[in-house]
C-alpha positions as CSV (number, residue, x, y, z in Angstrom):
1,X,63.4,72.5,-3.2
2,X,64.2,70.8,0.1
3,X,67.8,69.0,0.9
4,X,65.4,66.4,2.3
5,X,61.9,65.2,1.7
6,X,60.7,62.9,4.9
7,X,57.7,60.8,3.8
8,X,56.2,59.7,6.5
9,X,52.6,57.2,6.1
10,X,51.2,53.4,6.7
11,X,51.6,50.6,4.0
12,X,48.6,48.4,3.5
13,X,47.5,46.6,0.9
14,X,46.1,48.9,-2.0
15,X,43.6,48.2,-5.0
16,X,45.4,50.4,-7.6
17,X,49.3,51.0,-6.3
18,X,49.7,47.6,-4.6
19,X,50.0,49.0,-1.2
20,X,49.9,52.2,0.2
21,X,52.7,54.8,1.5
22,X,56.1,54.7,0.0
23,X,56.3,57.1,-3.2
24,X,52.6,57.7,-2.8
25,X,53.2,60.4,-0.8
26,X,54.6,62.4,-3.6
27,X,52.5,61.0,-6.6
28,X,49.7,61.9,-5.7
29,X,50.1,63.4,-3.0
30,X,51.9,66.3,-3.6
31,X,51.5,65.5,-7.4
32,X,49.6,68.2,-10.3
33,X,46.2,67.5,-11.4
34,X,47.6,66.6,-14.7
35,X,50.5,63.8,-13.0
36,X,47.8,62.0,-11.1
37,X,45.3,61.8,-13.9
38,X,48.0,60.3,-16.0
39,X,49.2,58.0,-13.2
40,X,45.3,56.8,-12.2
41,X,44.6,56.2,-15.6
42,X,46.8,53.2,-16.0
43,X,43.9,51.8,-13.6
44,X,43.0,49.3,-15.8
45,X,46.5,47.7,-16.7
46,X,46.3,44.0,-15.5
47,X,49.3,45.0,-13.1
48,X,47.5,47.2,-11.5
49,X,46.0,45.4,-8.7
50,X,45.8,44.6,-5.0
51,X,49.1,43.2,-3.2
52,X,50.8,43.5,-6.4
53,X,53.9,46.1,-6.3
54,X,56.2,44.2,-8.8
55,X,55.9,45.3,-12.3
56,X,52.6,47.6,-11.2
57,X,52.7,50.5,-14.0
58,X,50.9,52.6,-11.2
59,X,53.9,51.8,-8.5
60,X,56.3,52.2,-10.9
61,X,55.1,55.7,-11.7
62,X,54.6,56.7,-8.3
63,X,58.6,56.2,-7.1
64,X,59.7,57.1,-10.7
65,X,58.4,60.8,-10.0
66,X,59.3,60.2,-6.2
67,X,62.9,59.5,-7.5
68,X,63.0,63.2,-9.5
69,X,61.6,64.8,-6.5
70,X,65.6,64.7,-5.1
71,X,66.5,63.4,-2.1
72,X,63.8,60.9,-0.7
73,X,63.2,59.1,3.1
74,X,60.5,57.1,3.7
75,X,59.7,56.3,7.3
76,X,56.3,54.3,7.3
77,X,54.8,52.0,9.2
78,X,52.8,48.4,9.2
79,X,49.7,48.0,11.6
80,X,47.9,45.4,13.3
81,X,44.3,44.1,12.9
82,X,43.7,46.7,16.3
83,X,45.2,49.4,15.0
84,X,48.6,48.7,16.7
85,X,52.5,49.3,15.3
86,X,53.2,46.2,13.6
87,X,56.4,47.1,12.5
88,X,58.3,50.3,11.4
89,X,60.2,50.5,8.3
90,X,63.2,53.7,7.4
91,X,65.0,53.9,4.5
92,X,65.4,53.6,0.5
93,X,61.5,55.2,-1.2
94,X,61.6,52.0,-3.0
95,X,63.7,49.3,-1.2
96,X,62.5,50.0,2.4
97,X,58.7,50.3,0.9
98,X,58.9,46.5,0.0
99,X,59.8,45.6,3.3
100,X,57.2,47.2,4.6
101,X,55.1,45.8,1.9
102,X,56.2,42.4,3.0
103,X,55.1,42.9,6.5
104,X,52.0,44.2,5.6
105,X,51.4,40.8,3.7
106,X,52.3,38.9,6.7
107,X,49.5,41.3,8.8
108,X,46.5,41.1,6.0
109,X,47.6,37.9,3.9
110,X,44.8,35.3,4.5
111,X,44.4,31.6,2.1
112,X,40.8,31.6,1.5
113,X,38.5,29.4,-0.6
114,X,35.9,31.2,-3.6
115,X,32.9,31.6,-2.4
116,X,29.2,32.0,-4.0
117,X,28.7,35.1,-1.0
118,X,31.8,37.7,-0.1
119,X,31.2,39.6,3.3
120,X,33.3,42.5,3.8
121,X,33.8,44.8,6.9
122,X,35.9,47.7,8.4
123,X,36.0,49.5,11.0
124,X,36.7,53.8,10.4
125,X,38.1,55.7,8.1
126,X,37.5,52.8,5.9
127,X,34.0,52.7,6.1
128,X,33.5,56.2,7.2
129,X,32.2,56.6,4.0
130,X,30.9,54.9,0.5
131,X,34.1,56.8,-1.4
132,X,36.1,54.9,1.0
133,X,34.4,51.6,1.8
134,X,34.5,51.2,-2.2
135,X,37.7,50.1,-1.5
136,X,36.8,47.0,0.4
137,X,35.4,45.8,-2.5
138,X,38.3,44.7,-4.2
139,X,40.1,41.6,-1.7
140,X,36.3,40.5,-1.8
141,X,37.1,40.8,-5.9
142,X,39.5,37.9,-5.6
143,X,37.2,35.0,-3.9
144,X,34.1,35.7,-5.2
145,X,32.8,33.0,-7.5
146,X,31.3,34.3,-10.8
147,X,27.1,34.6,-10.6
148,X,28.0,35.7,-6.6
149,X,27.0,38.3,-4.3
150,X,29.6,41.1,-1.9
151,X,28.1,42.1,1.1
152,X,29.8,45.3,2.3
153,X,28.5,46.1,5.8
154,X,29.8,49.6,7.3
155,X,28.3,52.3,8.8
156,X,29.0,55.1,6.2
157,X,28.4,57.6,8.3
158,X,29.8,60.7,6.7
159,X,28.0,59.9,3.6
160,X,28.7,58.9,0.1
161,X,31.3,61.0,-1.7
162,X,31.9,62.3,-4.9
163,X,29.8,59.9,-7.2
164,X,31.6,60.5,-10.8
165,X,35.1,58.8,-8.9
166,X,33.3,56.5,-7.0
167,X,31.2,55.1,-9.7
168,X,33.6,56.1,-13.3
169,X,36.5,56.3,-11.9
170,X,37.2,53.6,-8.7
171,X,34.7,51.1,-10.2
172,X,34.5,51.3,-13.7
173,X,38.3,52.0,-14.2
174,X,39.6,50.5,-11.2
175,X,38.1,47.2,-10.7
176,X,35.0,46.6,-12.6
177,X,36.8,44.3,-14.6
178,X,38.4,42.0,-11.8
179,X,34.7,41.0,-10.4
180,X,33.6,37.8,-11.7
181,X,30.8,38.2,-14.1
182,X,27.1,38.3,-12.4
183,X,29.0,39.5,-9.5
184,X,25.9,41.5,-7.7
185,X,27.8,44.1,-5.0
186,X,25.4,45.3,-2.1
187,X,25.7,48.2,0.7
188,X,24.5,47.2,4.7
189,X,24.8,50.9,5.9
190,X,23.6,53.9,8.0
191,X,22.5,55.7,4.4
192,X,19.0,55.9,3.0
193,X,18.5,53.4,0.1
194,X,18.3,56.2,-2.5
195,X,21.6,57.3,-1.5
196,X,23.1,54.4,-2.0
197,X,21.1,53.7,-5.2
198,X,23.4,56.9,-7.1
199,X,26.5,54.3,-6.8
200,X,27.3,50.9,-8.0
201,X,26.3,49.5,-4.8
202,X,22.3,48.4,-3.9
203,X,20.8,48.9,-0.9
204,X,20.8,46.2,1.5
205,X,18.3,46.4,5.2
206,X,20.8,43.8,6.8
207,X,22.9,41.4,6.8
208,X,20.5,39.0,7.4
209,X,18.6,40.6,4.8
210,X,21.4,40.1,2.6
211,X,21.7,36.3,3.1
212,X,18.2,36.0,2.7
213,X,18.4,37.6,-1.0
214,X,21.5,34.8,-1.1
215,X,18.9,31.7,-0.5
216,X,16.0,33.0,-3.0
217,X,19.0,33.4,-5.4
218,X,21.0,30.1,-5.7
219,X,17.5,28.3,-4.2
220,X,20.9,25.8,-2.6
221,X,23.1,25.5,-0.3
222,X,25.4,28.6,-1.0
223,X,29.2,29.0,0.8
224,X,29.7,32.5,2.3
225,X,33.6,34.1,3.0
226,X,33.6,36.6,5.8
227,X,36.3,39.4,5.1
228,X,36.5,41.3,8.8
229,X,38.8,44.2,8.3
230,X,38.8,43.8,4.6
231,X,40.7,46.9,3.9
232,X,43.9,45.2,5.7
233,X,43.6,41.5,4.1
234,X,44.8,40.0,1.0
235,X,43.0,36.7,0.3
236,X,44.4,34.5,-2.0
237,X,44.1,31.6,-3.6
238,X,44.9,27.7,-3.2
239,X,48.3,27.6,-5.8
240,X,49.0,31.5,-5.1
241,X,51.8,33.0,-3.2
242,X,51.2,36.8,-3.2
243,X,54.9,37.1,-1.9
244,X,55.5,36.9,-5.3
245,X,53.8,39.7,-6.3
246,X,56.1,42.5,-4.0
């Protein structure tokens, strides 16, 4: 065993661990099949969720084996919306992680109204492919109004994935239960439509296409949220202060 383990990674907000880097990159990063499986299946705890780090089962695991691995740095860093160093955070695996945490919230944290229609982008490796663009999904999780439609829009361009963790294990485990009821998720992408149809998402021609489903379904005047870089932003809430949650 090392005198020293350097993590080095960017913190962003996370659907499962709260944010990324920190202790993630030793559980499960350098982690046994058997460690992660344990640690991914708390998935479905209701601390388990986006922006949240404070009393998050998952985190909790994550530095808890981090802290047994011996003697810990973390040097991570915060970008911008282009991609930029935002900030850059040394330190404590835990302590310096929720200062970077913090800053990450100042980069992505957005107040945003529910609304009946949820469009999320991202630029690469986010939406390089559907395993990773799955994970826009979830900030468009928290705005959505119940009977609504998510509009991810991404080129997927490397293709879809493995299907059993995109579809049993990311969205049935991970956040199925978060979306609204009559949530309906769709897919604008590079992919043929019966690609797309072996996940959770539907096949969508357009955007426009995709707003024009939106009018033949509510047959009104329907609100529509715009989540650009939705794999950086935490929306929240009117009455929510996601500060809270670190």
């Amino acid at each position: 065993m090392a005198d020293l383990i350097i993590t080095v990674g960017q913190v962003k907000p996370h659907y499962l661990a709260g944010y990324s880097g920190g202790a993630k990159s030793i559980l499960p990063a350098v982690a046994s099949k058997f460690s992660i499986a344990s640690n991914h299946f708390m998935r479905a705890h209701p601390g388990a969720a986006l922006a949240v780090a404070d009393k998050n089962p998952v985190r909790a695991d994550m530095e808890e084996a981090a802290r047994l691995a011996g003697q810990v740095f973390l040097l991570n860093c915060v970008l911008d919306g282009y991609g930029k160093p935002h900030g850059f955070f040394a330190g404590d695996i835990v302590q310096a992680h929720r200062e970077a945490a913090c800053a990450a919230l100042d980069v992505g944290g957005v107040k945003a109204s529910a609304a009946d229609v949820i469009v999320v982008t991202s630029q690469p490796p986010v939406s390089a492919s559907v395993y990773q663009f799955t994970k826009a999904v979830a900030p468009a999780a928290r705005v959505v109004m119940q009977g609504g439609i998510i509009i991810a829009v991404g080129s997927c361009s490397e293709g879809v994935g493995d299907r059993f963790i995109i579809n049993e294990i990311i969205y049935k485990l991970g956040f199925r239960h978060r979306i609204p009821r009559g949530v309906d998720i769709y897919l604008v992408s590079d992919l043929k439509d019966r690609e797309v149809d072996t996940t959770f998402f539907r096949p969508v021609g357009s955007l426009q296409a995709g707003l024009d489903l939106a009018a033949r379904r509510f047959k009104r005047k329907f609100s529509v949220n715009f989540l650009q870089e939705a794999g950086l932003l935490v929306p929240y809430l009117e009455g929510e202060n996601p500060s809270d949650w670190i």
